[in-house]
ZADOLUM-973250 format. One record per residue (C-alpha): x, y, z; residue number from 1. Coordinates in steps of 0.001 Angstrom, whole numbers. Layout:
REM residues N
X|Y|Z|NUM
...
//
This chain:
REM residues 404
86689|49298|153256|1
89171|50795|151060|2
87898|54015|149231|3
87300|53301|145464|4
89808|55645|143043|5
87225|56597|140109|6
89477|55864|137354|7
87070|56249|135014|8
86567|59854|135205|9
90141|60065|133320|10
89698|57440|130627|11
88368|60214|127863|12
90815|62957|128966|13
93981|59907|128895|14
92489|58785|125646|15
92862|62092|124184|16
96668|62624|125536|17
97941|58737|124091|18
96052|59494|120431|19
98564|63077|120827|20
101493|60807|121646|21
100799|58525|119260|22
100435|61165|116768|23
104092|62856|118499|24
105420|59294|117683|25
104875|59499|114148|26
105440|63013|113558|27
109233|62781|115417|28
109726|59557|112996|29
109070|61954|109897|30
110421|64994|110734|31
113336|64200|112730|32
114869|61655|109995|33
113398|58347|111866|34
115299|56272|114390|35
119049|56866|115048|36
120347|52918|114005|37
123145|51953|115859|38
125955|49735|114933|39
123716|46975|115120|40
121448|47432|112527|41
124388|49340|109679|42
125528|47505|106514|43
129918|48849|106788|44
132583|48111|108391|45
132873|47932|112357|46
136077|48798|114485|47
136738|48959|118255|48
139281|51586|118661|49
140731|53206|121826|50
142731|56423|121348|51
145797|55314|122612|52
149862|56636|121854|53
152340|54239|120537|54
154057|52874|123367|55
156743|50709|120822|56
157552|49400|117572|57
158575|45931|116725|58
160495|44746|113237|59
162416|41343|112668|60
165666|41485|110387|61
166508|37508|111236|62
166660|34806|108414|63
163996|32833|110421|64
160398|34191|111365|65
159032|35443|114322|66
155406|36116|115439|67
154215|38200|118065|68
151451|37025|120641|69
150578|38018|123760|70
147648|37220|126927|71
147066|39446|130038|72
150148|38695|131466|73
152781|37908|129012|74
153674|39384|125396|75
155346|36411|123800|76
157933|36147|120569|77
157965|32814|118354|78
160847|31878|116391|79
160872|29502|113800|80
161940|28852|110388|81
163144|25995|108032|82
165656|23325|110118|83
165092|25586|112950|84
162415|24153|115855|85
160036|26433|117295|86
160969|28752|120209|87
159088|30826|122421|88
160390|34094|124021|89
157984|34799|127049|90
158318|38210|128494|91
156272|38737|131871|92
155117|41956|132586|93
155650|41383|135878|94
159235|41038|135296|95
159525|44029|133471|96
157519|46000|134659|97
158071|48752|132539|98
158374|49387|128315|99
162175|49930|128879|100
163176|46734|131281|101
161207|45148|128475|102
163066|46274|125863|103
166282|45558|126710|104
165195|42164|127634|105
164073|41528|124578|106
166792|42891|122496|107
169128|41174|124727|108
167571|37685|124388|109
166616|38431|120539|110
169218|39818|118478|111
167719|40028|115351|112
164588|41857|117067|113
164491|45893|116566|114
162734|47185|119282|115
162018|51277|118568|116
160787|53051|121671|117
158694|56185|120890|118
157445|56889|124456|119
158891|57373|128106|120
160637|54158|128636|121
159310|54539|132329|122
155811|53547|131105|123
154250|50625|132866|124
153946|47241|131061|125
150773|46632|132137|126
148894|49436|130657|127
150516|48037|127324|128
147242|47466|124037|129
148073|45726|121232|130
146502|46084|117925|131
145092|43606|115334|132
145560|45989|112850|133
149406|45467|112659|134
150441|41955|111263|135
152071|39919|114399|136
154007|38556|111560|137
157140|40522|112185|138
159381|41620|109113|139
161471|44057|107975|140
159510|46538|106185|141
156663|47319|108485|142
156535|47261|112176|143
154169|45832|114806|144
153033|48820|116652|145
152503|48596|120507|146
150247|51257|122442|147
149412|51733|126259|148
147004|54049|127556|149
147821|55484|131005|150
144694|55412|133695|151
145706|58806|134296|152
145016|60191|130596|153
143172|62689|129337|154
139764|61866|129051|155
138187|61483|125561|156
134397|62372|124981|157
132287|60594|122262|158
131618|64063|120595|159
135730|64306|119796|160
135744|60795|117557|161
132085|62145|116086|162
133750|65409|115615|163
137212|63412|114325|164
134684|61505|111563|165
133026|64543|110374|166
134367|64538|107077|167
133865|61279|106295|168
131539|60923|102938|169
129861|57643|104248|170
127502|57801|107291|171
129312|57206|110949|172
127647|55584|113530|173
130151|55915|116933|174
129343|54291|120111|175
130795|54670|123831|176
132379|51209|125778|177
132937|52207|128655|178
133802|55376|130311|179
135438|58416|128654|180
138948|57714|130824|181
138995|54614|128864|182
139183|56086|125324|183
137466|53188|124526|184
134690|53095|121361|185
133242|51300|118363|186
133182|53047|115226|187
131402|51557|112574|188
130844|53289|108846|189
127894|53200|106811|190
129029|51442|103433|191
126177|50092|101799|192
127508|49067|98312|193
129980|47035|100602|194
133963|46928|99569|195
134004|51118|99807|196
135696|51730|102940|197
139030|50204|104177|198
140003|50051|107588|199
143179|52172|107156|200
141014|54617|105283|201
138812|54745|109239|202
142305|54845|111174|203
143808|57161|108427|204
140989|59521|109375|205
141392|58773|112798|206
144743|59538|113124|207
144615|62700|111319|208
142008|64003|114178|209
144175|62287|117053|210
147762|62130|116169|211
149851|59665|114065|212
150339|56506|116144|213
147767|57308|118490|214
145042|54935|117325|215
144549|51034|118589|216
142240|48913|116706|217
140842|45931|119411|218
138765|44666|116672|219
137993|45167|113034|220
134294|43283|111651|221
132757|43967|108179|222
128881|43676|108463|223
127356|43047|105095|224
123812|44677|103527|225
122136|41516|104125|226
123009|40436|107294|227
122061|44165|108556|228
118386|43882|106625|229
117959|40419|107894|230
118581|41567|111615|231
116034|44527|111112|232
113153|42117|109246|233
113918|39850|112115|234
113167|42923|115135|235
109691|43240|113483|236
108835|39612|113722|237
110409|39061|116883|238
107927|42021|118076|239
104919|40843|116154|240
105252|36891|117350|241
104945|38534|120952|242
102093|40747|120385|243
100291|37481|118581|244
101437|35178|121572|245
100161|37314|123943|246
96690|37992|122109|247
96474|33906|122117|248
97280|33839|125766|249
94479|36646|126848|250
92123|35259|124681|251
91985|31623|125932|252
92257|32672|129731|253
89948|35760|129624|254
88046|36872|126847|255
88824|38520|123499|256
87760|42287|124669|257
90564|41810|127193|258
93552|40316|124708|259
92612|43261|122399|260
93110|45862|125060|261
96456|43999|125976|262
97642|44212|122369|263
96568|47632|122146|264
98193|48712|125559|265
101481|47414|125094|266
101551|48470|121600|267
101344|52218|122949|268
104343|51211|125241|269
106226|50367|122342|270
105253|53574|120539|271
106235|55412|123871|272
109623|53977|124338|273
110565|54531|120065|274
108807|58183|120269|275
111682|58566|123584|276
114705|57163|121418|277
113643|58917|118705|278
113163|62766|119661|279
116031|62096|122007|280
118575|60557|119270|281
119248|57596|121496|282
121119|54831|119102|283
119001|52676|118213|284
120332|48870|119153|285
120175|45494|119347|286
119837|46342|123533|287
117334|48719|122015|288
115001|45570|121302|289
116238|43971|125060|290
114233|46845|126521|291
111265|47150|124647|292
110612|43067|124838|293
111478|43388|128621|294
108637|45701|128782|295
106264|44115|126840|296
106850|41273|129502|297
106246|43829|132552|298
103276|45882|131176|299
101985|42333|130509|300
102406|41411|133819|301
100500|43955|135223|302
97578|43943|132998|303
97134|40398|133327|304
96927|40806|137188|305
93923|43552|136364|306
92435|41177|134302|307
92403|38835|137111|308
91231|41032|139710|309
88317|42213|136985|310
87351|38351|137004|311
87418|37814|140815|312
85634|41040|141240|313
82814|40457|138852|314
82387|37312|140658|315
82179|38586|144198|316
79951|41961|143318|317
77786|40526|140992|318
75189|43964|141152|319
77480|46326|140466|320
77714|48034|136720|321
81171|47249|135168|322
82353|50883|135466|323
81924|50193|139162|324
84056|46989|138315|325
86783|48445|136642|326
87147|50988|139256|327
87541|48800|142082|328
89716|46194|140352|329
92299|49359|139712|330
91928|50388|143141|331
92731|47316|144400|332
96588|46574|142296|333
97048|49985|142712|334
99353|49638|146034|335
100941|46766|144194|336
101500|47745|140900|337
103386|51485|142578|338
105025|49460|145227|339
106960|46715|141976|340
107529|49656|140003|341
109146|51547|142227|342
111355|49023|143269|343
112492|47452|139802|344
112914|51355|139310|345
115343|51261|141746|346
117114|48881|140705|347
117270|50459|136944|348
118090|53481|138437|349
121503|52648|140203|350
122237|50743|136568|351
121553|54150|134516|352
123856|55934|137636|353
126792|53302|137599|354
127023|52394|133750|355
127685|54427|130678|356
127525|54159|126726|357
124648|51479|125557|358
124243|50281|129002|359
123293|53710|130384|360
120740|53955|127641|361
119161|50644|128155|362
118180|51408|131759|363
117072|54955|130668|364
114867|52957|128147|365
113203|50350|131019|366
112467|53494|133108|367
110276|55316|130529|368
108900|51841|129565|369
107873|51116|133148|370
106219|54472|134192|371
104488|53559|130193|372
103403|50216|131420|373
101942|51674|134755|374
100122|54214|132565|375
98939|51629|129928|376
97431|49087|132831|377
95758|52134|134848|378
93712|53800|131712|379
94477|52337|128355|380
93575|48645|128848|381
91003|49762|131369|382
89477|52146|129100|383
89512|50001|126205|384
87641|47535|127863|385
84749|49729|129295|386
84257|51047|126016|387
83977|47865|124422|388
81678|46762|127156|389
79560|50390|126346|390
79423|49279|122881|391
78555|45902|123341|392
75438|46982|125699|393
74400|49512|123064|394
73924|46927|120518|395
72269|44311|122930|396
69668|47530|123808|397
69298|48426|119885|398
68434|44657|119010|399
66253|44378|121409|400
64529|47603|120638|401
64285|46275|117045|402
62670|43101|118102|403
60159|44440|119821|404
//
């Protein structure tokens, strides 16, 4: 027979250390200025950006007009105007393979087309970005602005574009896509009174860190004040509906000593997974919630299979005291419960190795809540529930002291 782990020995002592993290929770929310939102959860103005030189410049001095558009293989010029039909310019990039073939094709196919080359002409077309913050409308009087980024560029850390919006009076939330070869981000600025900030004002700011020219805007969003508050009112009931589902749930199939420790232990994973973002500055994001509702669903998991193995046990050792119980049921999912973790953790592991930015952070997030949920199931459910048995013997002994 398998030798029975005496759990209970470390429910006071565990009790103790959660009421300390609890209390760690609270105090980091306080005194380290609360949770670190992310661009999720901001009232401004969101950009995707990647610091990127100007590869070309494009300007139209035709009597017609001409639009610029362009897919993964093709940068395309339209051509219309009044009595004139429609015509479209397609230039491959795997014709021209570089900015300079494609130039003089295009000036040589579109005489009224200005094409201003302000980097080495050998540059490939394919590592070619263009920006939605230039019109594609093409005139006279301001250029279209064409970047590329080569693979073999500098990197560009997350710290430089924090260190680049420094001076900015409204608050700056930055975020990494990707890897720091790919000078790829998402900037978004705090601007609660909405209409403050301007998108040149960001790239103005930008480009005085970087270099004139050497910013690409991918996309340009303005968030308002009440779509932000309406996505953070809507975390909290999101959260709450699942703690009340899962009280329901416990409730009907066990009893109610046993939903209330559920609540109560996957509460405390919550608390240990926002005490973790929150001492540690991790942003705070919408893949911020993913994680914490991913573990309420594993740590639920877990404790329901202790609940059942409580129920089984209780059935087949009828004599012994529920301590006894308790101690065996743990015993028993213990080889499970470190055997699932382990290999889920694996699995989150080799995502926090391989991924970076919000991803990376997400999979740090499911490991804490994991080794949490272990925690929670092995000596805060457990010890919940013996205590709420003690208490419910104590009164049974003091009524019947009283009645007799």
């Amino acid at each position: 027979m398998k030798k029975i782990i005496p759990f209970s020995r470390y429910f006071f002592p565990t009790a103790i250390i959660s009421i300390i993290l609890v209390l760690f929770c609270v105090g980091g929310y306080i005194f380290n200025n609360g949770f670190a939102l992310g661009v999720d959860f901001q009232a401004g103005l969101i950009q995707e950006i990647k610091v990127a030189p100007s590869a070309f410049s494009l300007r139209w001095n035709g009597l017609t007009s001409a639009v610029l558009q362009f897919d993964r293989s093709n940068l395309y010029i339209i051509v219309s105007g009044s009595g004139v039909e429609p015509r479209t310019y397609p230039f491959a990039f795997s014709e021209y393979t570089t900015i300079g073939a494609m130039r003089r094709a295009m000036e040589a196919q579109l005489e009224e087309l200005v094409v201003e080359v302000s980097a080495n002409e050998s540059i490939s077309s394919h590592w070619l970005i263009f920006s939605t913050q230039s019109n594609p409308y093409l005139g006279n009087s301001t250029p279209y602005i064409v970047h590329y980024l080569d693979p073999a560029s500098i990197p560009i850390d997350i710290s430089e574009v924090r260190a680049a919006m420094a001076g900015s009076v409204f608050g700056v939330s930055v975020q990494n896509l990707g890897a720091p070869s790919d000078r790829h981000f998402m900037v978004r600025v705090e601007d609660k009174d909405e209409g403050r900030i301007t998108s040149n004002e960001v790239i103005n700011t930008l480009e005085s860190y970087f270099g004139s020219g050497n910013i690409a805007v991918l996309r340009s969003d303005y968030v308002g004040s009440r779509f932000s508050k309406d996505l953070t009112d809507q975390v909290g009931v999101l959260i709450s509906l699942t703690l009340l589902l899962i009280l329901i749930y416990s409730a009907i199939r066990f009893k109610f000593q046993y939903a209330v420790g559920a609540v109560i232990a996957i509460m405390y994973d919550v608390l240990v997974m926002v005490a973790f973002m929150i001492w540690t500055r991790m942003e705070f994001t919408t893949l911020s919630i993913a994680a914490i509702l991913t573990i309420l669903g594993y740590s639920t998991n877990n404790t329901i299979i202790f609940f059942d193995r409580v129920r089984e046990n209780l059935r087949v050792f009828p004599d012994d005291s529920f301590v006894d119980i308790l101690n065996r049921s743990l015993t028993g999912i213990l080889g499970r419960t470190i055997i699932t973790t382990a290999t889920t953790m694996i699995a989150v592991l080799a995502l926090f190795i391989f991924t970076t930015g919000a991803m990376k952070d997400f999979a740090l997030a499911l490991l804490v809540g994991m080794i949490s949920g272990v925690y929670t199931t092995l000596f805060i459910v457990s010890g919940f529930v013996n205590f709420w048995q003690n208490q419910k013997i104590k009164r049974e002994k003091k009524k019947l002291a009283a009645a007799v």
